[in-house]
BAZA-942663 format. One record per atom (N, C-alpha, C, CB): x, y, z; residue number from 0; atom name. Coordinates in nm, 4 decimals. Glycine has a CB too. Example, Ala and Ser with C-alpha at 12.3 -4.5 7.8 and 13.67 -1.06 7.14 Angstrom:
<sites>
- c1,c2,c3,num,atomo
- 1.3190,-0.5690,0.7800,0,N
- 1.2300,-0.4500,0.7800,0,CA
- 1.3200,-0.3300,0.7800,0,C
- 1.1308,-0.4473,0.9046,0,CB
- 1.2850,-0.2250,0.7080,1,N
- 1.3670,-0.1060,0.7140,1,CA
- 1.2900,0.0030,0.7870,1,C
- 1.4084,-0.0598,0.5725,1,CB
</sites>
This chain:
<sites>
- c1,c2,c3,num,atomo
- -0.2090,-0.0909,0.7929,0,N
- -0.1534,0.0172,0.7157,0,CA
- -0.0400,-0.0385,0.6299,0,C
- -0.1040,0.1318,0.8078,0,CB
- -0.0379,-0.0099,0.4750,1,N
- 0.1010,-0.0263,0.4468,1,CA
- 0.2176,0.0166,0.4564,1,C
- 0.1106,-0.0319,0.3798,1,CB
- 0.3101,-0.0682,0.4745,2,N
- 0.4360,-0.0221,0.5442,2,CA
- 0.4891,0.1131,0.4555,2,C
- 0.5575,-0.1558,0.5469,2,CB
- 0.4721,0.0566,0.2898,3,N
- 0.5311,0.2175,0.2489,3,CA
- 0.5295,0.3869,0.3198,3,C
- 0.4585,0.2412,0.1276,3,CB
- 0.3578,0.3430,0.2508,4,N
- 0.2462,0.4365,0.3182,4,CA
- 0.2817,0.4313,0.4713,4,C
- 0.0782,0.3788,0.2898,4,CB
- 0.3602,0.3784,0.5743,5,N
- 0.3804,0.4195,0.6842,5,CA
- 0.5081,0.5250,0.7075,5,C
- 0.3848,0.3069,0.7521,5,CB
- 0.6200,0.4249,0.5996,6,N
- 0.7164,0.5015,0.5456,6,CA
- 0.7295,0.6271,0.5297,6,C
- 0.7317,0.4723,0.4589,6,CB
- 0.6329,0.6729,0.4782,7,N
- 0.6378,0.8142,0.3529,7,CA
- 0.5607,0.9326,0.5117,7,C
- 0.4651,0.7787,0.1290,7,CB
- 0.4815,0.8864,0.5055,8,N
- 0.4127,0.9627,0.6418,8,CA
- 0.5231,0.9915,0.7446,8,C
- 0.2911,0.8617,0.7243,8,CB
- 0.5740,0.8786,0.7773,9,N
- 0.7322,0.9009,0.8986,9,CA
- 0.8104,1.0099,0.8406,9,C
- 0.8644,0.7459,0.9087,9,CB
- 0.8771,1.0189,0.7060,10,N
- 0.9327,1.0968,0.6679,10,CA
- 0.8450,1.2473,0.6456,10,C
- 0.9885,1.0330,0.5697,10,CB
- 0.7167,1.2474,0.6477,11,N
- 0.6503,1.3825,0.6403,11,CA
- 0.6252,1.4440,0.7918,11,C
- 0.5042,1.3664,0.5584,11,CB
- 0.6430,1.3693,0.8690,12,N
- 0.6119,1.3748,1.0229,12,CA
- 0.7524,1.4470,1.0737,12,C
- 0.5813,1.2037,1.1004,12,CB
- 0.8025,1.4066,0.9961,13,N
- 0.9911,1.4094,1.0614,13,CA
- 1.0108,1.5238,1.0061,13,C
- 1.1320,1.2808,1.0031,13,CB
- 0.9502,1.6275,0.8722,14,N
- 1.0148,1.7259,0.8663,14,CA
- 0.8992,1.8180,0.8386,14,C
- 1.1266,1.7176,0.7770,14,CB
- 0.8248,1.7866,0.9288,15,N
- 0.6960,1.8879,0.9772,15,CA
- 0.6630,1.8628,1.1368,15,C
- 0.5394,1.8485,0.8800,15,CB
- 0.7612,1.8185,1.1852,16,N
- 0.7687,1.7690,1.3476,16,CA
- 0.6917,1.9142,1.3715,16,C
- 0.9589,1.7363,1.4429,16,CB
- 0.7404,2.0532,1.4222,17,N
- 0.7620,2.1048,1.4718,17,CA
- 0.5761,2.1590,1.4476,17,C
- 0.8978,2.1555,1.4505,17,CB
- 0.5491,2.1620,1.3330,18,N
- 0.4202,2.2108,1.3231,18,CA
- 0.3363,2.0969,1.3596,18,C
- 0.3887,2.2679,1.1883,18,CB
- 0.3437,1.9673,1.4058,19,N
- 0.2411,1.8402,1.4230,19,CA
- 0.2995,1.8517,1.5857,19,C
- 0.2728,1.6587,1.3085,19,CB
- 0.3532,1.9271,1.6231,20,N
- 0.3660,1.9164,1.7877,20,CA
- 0.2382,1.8795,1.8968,20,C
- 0.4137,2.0608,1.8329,20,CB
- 0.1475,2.0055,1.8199,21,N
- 0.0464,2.0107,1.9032,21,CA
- -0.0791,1.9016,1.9084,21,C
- 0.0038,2.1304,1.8798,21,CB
- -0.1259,1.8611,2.0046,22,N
- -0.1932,1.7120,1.9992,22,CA
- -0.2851,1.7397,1.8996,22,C
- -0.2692,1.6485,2.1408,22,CB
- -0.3897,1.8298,1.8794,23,N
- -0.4732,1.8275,1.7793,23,CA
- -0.4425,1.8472,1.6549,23,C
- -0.5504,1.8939,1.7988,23,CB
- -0.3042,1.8300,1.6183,24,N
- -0.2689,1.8824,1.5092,24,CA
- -0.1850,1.7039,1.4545,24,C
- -0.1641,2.0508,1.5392,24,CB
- -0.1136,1.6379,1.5559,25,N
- -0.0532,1.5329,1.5390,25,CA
- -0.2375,1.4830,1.4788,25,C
- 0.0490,1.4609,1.6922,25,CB
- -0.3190,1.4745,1.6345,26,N
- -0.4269,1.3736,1.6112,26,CA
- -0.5084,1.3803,1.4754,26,C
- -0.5249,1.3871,1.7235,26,CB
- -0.4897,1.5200,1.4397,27,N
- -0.5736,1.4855,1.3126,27,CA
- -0.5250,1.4628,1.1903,27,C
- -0.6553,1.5740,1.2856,27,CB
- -0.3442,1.4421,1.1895,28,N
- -0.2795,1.3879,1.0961,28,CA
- -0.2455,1.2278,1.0831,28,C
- -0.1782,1.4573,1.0998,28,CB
- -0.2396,1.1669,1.2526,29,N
- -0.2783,1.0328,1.1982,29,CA
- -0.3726,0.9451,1.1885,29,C
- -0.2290,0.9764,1.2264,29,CB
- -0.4851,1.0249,1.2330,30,N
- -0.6627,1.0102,1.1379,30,CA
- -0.6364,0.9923,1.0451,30,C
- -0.7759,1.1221,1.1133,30,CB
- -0.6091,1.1383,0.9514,31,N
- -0.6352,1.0858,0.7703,31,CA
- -0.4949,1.0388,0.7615,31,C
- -0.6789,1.2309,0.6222,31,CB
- -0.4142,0.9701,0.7936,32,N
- -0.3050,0.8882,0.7341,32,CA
- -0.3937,0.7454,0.7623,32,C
- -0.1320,0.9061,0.8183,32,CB
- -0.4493,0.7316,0.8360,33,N
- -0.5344,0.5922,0.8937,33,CA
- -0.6182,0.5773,0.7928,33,C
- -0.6243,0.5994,1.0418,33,CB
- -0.7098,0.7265,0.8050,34,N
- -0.8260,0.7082,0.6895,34,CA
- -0.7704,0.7000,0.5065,34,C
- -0.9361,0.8635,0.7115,34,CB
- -0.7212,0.7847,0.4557,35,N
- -0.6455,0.7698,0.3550,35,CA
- -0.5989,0.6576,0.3065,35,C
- -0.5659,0.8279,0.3694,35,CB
- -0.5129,0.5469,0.4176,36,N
- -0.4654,0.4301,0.3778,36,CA
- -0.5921,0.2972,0.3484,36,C
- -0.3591,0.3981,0.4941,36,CB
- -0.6905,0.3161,0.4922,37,N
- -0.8119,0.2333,0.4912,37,CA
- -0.8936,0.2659,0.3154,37,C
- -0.9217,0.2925,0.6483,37,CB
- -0.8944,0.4106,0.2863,38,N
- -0.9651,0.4179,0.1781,38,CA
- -0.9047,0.3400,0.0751,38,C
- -0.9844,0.5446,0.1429,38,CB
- -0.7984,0.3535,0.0564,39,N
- -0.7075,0.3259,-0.0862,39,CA
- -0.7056,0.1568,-0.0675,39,C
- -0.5134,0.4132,-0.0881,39,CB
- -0.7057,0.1032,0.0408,40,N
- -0.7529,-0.0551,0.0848,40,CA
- -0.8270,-0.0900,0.0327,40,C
- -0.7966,-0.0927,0.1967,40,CB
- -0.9673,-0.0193,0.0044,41,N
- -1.0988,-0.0423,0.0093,41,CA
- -1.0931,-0.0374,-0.1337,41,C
- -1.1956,0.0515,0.0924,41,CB
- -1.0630,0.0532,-0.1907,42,N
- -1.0394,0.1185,-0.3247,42,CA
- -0.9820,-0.0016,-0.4422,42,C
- -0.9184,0.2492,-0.2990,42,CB
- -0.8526,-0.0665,-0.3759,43,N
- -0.8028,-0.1719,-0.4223,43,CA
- -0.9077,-0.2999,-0.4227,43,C
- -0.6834,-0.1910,-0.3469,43,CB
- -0.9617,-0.3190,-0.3375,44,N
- -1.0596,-0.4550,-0.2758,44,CA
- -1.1754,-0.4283,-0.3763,44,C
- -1.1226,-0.4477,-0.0793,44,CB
- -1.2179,-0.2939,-0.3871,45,N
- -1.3467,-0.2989,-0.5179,45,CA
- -1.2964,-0.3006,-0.6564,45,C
- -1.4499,-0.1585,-0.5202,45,CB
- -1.2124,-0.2716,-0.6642,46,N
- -1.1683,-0.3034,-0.8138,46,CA
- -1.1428,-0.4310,-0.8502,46,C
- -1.0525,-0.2396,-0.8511,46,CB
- -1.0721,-0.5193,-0.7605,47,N
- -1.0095,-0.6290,-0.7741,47,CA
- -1.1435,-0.6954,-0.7744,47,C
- -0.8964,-0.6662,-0.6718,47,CB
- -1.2256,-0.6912,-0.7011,48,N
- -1.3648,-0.7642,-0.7290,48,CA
- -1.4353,-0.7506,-0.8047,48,C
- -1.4402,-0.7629,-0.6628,48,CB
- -1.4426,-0.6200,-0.8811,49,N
- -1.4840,-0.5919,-1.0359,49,CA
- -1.4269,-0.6128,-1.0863,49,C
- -1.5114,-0.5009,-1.0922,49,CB
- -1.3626,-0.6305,-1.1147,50,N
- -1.2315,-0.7158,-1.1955,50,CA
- -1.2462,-0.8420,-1.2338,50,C
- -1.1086,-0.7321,-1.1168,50,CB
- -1.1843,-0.9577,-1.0732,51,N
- -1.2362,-1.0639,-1.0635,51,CA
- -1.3441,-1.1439,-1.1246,51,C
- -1.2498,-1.0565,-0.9824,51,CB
- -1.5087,-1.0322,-1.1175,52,N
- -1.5939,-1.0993,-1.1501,52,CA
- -1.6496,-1.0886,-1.2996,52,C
- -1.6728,-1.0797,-1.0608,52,CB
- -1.5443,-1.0048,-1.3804,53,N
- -1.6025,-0.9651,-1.5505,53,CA
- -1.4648,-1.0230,-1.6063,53,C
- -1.6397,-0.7560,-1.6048,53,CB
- -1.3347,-1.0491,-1.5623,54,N
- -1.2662,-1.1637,-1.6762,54,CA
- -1.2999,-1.2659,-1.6410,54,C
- -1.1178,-1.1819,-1.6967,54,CB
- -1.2251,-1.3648,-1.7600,55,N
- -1.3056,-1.5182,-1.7763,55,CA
- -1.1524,-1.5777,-1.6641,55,C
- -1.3281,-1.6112,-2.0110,55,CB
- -1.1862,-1.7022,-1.6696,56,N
- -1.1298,-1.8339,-1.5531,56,CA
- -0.9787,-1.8101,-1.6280,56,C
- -1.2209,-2.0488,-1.5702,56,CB
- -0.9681,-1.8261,-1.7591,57,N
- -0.7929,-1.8317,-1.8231,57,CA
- -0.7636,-1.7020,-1.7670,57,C
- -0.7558,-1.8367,-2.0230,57,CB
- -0.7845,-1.5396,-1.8006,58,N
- -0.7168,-1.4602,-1.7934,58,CA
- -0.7294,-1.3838,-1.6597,58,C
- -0.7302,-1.4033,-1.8976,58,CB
- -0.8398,-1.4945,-1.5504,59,N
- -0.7972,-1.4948,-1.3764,59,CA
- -0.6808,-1.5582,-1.3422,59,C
- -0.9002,-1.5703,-1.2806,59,CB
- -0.6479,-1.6813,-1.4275,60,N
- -0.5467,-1.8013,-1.3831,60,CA
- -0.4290,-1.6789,-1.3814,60,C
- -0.5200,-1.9649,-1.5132,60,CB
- -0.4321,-1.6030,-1.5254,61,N
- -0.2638,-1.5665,-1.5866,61,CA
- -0.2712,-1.4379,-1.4782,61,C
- -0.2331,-1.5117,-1.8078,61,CB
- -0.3492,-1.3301,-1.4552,62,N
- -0.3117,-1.2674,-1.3414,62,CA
- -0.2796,-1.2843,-1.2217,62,C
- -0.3626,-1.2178,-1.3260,62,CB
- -0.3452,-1.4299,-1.2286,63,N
- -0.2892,-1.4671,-1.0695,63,CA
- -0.1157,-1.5115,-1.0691,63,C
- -0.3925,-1.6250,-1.0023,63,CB
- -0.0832,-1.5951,-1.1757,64,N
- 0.0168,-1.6399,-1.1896,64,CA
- 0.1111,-1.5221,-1.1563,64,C
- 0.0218,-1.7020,-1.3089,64,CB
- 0.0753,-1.3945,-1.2854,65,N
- 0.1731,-1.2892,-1.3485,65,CA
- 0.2144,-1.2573,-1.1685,65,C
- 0.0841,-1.1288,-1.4744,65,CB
- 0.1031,-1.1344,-1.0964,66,N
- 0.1168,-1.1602,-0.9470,66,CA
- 0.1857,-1.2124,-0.8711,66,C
- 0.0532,-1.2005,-0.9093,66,CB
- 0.1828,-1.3230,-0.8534,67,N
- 0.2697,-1.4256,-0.7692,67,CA
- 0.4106,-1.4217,-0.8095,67,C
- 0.2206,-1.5757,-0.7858,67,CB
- 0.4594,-1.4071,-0.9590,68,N
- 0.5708,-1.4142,-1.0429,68,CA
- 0.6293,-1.2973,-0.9614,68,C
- 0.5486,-1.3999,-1.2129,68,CB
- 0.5671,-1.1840,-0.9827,69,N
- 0.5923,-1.0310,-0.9554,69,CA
- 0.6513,-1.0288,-0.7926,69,C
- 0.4298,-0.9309,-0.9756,69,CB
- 0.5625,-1.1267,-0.7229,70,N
- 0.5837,-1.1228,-0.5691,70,CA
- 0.7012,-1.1877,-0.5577,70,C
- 0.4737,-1.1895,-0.4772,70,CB
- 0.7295,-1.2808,-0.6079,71,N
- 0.8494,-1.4436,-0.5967,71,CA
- 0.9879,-1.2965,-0.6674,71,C
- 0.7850,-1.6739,-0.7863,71,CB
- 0.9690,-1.2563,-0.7667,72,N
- 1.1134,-1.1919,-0.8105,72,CA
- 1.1188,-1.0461,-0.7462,72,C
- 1.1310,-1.1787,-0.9908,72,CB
- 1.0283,-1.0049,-0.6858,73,N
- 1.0598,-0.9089,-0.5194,73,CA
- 1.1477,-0.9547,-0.4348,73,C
- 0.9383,-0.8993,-0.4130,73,CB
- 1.0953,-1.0785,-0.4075,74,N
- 1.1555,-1.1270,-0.2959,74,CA
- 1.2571,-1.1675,-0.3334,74,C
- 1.0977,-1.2119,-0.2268,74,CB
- 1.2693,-1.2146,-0.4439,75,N
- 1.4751,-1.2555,-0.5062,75,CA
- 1.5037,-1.1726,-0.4986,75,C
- 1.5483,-1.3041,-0.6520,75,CB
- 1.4835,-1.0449,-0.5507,76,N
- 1.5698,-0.9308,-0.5630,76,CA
- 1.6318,-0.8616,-0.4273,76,C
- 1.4900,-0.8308,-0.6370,76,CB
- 1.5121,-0.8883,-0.3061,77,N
- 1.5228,-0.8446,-0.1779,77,CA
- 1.6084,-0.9434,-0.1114,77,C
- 1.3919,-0.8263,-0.1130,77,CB
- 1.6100,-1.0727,-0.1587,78,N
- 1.7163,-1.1810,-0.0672,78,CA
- 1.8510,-1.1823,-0.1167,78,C
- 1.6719,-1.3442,-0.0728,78,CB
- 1.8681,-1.1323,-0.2553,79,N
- 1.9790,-1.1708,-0.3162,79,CA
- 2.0336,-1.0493,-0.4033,79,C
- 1.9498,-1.2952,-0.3945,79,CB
- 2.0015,-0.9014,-0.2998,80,N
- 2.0815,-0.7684,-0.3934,80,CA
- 2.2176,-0.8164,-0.4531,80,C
- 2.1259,-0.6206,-0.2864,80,CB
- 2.1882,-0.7212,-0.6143,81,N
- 2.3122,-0.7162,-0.7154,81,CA
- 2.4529,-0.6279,-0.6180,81,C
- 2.2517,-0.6079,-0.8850,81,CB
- 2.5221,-0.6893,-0.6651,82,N
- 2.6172,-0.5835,-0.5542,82,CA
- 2.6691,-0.4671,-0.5996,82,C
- 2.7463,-0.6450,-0.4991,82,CB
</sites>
């Protein structure tokens, strides 16, 4: 599951506690939070493979690069907050 997507659910859980009390009511909310997230997984994984397989080798290289760029200045930003 992604952590956001675990995120956002915690906070919908937390201020709908009182109505998700009941087990069949929790159980069938973290089904489709399970299912929902698995879909949008899946969702991502077919595109990216249609994707993948109709651009050419240069403009796979530069998305991969751009990507990685995107991931590397996350993680600066996350190691080294502006104050």
């Amino acid at each position: 599951m992604n952590p956001t997507t675990a995120l956002y659910f915690a906070a919908l859980t937390t201020a709908q506690g009182a109505a998700l009390r009941a087990g069949a009511a929790g159980a069938a909310f973290v089904t489709g939070v399970a299912l929902a997230s698995l879909l949008w997984q899946q969702a991502l994984v077919a595109l990216g493979a249609l994707a993948g397989s109709r651009i050419s080798p240069a403009a796979r290289t530069w998305t991969f690069r751009l990507g990685y760029g995107l991931v590397a200045a996350y993680a600066l930003k996350i190691a080294f907050p502006l104050p």
